[in-house]
C-alpha positions as CSV (number, residue, x, y, z in Angstrom):
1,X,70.1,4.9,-79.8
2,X,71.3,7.2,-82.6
3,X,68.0,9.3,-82.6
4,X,67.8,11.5,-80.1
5,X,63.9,13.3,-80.1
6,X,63.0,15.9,-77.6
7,X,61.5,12.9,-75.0
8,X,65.1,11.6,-74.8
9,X,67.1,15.2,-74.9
10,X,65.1,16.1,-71.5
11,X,65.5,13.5,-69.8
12,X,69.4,13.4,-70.6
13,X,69.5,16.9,-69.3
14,X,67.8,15.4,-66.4
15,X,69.6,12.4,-65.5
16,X,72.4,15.1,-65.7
17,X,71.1,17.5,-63.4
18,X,73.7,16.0,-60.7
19,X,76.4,14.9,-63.0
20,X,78.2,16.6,-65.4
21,X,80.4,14.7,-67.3
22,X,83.9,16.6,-67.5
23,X,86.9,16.7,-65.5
24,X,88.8,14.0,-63.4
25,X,85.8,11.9,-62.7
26,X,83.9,12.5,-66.2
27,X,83.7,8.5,-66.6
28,X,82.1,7.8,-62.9
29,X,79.8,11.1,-63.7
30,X,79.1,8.9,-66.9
31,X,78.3,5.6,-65.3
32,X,75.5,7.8,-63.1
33,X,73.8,9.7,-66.1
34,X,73.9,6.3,-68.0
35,X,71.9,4.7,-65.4
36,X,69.8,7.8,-64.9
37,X,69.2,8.1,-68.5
38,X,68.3,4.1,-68.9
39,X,66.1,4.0,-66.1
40,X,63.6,7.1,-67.1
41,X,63.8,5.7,-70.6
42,X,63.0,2.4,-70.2
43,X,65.6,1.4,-73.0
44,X,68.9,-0.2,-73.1
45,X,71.4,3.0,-74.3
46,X,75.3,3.1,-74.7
47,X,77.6,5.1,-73.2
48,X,79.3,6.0,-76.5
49,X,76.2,7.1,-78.0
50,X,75.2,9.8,-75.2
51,X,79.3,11.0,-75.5
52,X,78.4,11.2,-79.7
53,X,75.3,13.5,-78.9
54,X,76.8,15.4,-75.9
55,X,79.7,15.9,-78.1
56,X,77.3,17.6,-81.0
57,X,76.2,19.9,-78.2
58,X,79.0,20.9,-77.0
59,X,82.9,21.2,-76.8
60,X,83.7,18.4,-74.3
61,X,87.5,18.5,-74.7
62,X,87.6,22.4,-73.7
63,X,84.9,21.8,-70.8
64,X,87.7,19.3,-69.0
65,X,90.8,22.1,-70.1
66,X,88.6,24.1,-68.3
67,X,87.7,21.7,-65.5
68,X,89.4,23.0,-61.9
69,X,90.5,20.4,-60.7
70,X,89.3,19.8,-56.0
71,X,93.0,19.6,-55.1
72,X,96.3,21.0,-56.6
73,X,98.1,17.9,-58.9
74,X,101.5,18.4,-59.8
75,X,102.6,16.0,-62.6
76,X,106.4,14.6,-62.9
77,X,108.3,12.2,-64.6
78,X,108.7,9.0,-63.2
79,X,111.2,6.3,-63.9
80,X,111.9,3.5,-62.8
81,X,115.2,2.8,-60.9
82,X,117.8,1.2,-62.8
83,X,119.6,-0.4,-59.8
84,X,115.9,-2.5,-59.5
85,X,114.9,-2.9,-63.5
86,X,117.4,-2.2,-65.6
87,X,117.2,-5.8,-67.5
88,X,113.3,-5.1,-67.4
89,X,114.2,-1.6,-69.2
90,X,116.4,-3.0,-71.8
91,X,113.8,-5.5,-73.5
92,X,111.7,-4.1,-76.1
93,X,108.6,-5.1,-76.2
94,X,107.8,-3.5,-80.0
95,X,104.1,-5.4,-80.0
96,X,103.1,-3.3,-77.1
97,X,104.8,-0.2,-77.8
98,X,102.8,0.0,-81.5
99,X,99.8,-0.7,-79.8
100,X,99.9,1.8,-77.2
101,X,97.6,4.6,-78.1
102,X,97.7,7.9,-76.5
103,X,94.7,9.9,-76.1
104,X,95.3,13.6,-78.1
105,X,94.1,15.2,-74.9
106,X,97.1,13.5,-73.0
107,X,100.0,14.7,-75.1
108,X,99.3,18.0,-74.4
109,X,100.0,18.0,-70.6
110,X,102.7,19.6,-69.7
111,X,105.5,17.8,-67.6
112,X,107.6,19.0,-64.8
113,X,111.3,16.9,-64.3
114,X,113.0,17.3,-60.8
């Protein structure tokens, strides 16, 4: 559903009366307005499509920066022991490692090491 008329706008903005989709739980908020959406519509609808038009409207990645987050999260390192993997941390595994793709939104969070 590319075309979005005036019919569909409202009753996005409906189905997201409860639901706002930014912040920790933007992809359960998502699964809600999708099934909102679908069900006042009448018409099959994909997720990706309400992100493209939600993303016309507004700035999506500075909503979540600006998300406060229900309960204080403090992000560290982690790694595993090497008395436990060590042989596991030696292999290389370069077919996963080029297919890993980091979100741009990730790589700019800031880590703490103890």
């Amino acid at each position: 559903m590319s075309d979005w008329n005036i019919d569909r706008a409202i009753n996005l903005y409906y189905a997201m009366m409860r639901n706002k989709p930014v912040g920790i739980s933007k992809h359960f908020q998502m699964v809600a307005i999708h099934m909102n959406l679908e069900n006042a519509i009448g018409k099959s609808v994909h997720t990706r499509d309400i992100w493209a038009y939600l993303d016309t409207l507004y700035d999506l990645e500075g909503l979540n920066e600006n998300e406060v987050l229900p309960f204080p999260v403090d992000q560290d390192d982690f790694e595993l022991p090497d008395d436990q993997f060590k042989e596991l941390k030696e292999k290389k595994y370069s077919s996963v490692v080029k297919s890993v793709h980091v979100p741009k939104s990730e790589t700019k969070t800031k880590s703490r090491r103890r």
